[in-house]
N, C-alpha and C positions, 0 to 999 in steps of 0.2 A: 966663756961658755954661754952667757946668760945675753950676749949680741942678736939673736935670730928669736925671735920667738913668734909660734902660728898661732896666728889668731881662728880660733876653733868656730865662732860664731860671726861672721863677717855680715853687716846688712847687705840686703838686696839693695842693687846692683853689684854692690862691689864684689861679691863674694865671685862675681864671673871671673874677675881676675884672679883667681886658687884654680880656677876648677878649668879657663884655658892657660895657665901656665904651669901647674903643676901637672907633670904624664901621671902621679900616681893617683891622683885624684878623679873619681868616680863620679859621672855626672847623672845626676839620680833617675831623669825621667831617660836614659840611655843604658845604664847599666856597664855603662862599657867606662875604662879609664883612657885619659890622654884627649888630643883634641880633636878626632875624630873616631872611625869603626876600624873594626878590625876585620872589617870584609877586604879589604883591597891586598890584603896580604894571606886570606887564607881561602881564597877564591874555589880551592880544589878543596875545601871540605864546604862550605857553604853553596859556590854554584851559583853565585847573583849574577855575576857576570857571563852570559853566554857567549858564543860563536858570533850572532851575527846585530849586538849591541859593543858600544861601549862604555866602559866608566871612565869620568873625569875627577881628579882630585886638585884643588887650588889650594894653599898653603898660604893662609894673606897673612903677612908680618915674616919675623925672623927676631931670633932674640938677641939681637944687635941692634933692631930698627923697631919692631912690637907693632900694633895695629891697634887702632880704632875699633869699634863696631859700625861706627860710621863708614872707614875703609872697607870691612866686611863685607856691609849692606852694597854699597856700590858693586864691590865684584858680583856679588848676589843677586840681584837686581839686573847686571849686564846678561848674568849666565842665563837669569830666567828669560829676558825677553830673546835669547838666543836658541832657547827649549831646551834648556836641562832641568830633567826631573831630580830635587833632591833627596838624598836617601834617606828613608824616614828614622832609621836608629840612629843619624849624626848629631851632635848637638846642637849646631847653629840651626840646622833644621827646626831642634824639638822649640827655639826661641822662636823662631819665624810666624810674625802673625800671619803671615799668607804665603804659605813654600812656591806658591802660584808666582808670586812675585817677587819674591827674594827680601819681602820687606820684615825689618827688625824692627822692634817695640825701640820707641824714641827716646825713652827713659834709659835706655842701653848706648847710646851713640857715644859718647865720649867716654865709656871707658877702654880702659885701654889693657891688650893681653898679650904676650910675648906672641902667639899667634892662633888663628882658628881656620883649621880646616873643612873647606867647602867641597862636599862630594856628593855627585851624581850619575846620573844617564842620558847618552843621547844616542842617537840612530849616527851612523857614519856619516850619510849627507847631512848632516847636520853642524858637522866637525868646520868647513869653511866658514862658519857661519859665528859659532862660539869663537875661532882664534881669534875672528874679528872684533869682537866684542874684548877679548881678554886684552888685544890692542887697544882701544878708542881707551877702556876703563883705566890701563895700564897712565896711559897719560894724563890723569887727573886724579888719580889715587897718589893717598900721601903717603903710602911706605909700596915695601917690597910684597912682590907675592909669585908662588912661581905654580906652573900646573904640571902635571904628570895624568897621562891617559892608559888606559888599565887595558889592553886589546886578546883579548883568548883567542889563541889561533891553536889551527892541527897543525905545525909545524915552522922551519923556521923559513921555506920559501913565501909564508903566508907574513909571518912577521917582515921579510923586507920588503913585498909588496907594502906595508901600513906605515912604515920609513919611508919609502920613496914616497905615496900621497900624503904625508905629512910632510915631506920636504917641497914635493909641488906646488902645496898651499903656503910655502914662503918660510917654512921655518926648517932650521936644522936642529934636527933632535938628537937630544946627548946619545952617544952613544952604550954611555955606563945605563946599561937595565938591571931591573929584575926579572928572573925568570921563574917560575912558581913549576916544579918540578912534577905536580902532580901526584907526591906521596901522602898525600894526606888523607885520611877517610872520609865519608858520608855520616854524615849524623845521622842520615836515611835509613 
């Protein structure tokens, strides 16, 4: 019984690794548990995401492979100069000495967390532009990371139109979704 024991008071830096590898742990200047927001799932009670933006969510590591911050900052870094805005209640964000740039405090770079999710905004046209980047980054990153885009549409002729231009643009997209049903209320 006495094999696992949590260390409560962990120094800075290390303590990042609790706070992105444990989902129940709470990241203080965020409020929120786990390693990113809980916007991308409750879209129909908050409303970030409108009709004619979208979100992107990147997932760098896997907890088979784990990631850097160093790997972080690179996909970070790719997504900024591709213009994703990132979302200001995410963690990596709240690290981010310039969210302008995707850049992470150096003191952070080698540690290492089962994984941290990078979530943002960009305009549609802009979408050729980021897979390109998630490509080039893709090849020089030393773990895994995979992206998922957030798309609100009025229906589902709208959704396979964002399938087909996401397939034009050279990828084919899984087809296991989520679909966010819309029952949710307004905090409004």
């Amino acid at each position: 019984m006495d094999a696992f024991v949590a260390e409560d008071d962990l120094p800075w830096p290390r303590v990042l690794r609790r706070l992105f590898s444990d989902p129940l742990s709470v990241f203080e200047q965020t409020v929120v548990s786990g390693r990113g927001t809980e916007e991308m799932k409750t879209n129909d009670v908050s409303g970030r995401f409108g009709f004619d933006g979208l979100g992107l969510s990147v997932d760098v590591g896997r907890p088979n492979a784990c990631a850097r911050f160093s790997d972080v900052e690179q996909v970070a870094r790719a997504l900024a100069d591709a213009g994703v805005v990132f979302a200001q209640d995410n963690p990596v964000t709240a690290l981010m000495e310039d969210p302008g740039t995707g850049r992470l405090p150096s003191e952070i770079a080698s540690e290492r967390v089962l994984s941290a999710v990078l979530e943002g905004t960009l305009a549609p046209s802009q979408l050729p532009a980021v897979l390109t980047a998630l490509d080039s980054v893709g090849a020089r990153c030393s773990t895994a990371f995979s992206a998922g885009l957030v798309i609100r549409t009025r229906g589902m002729s709208e959704h396979a139109s964002w399938v087909e231009s996401v397939a034009t643009a050279g990828r084919r997209p899984m087809q296991s979704v989520k679909i966010n049903l819309g029952l949710g209320r307004s905090a409004e």
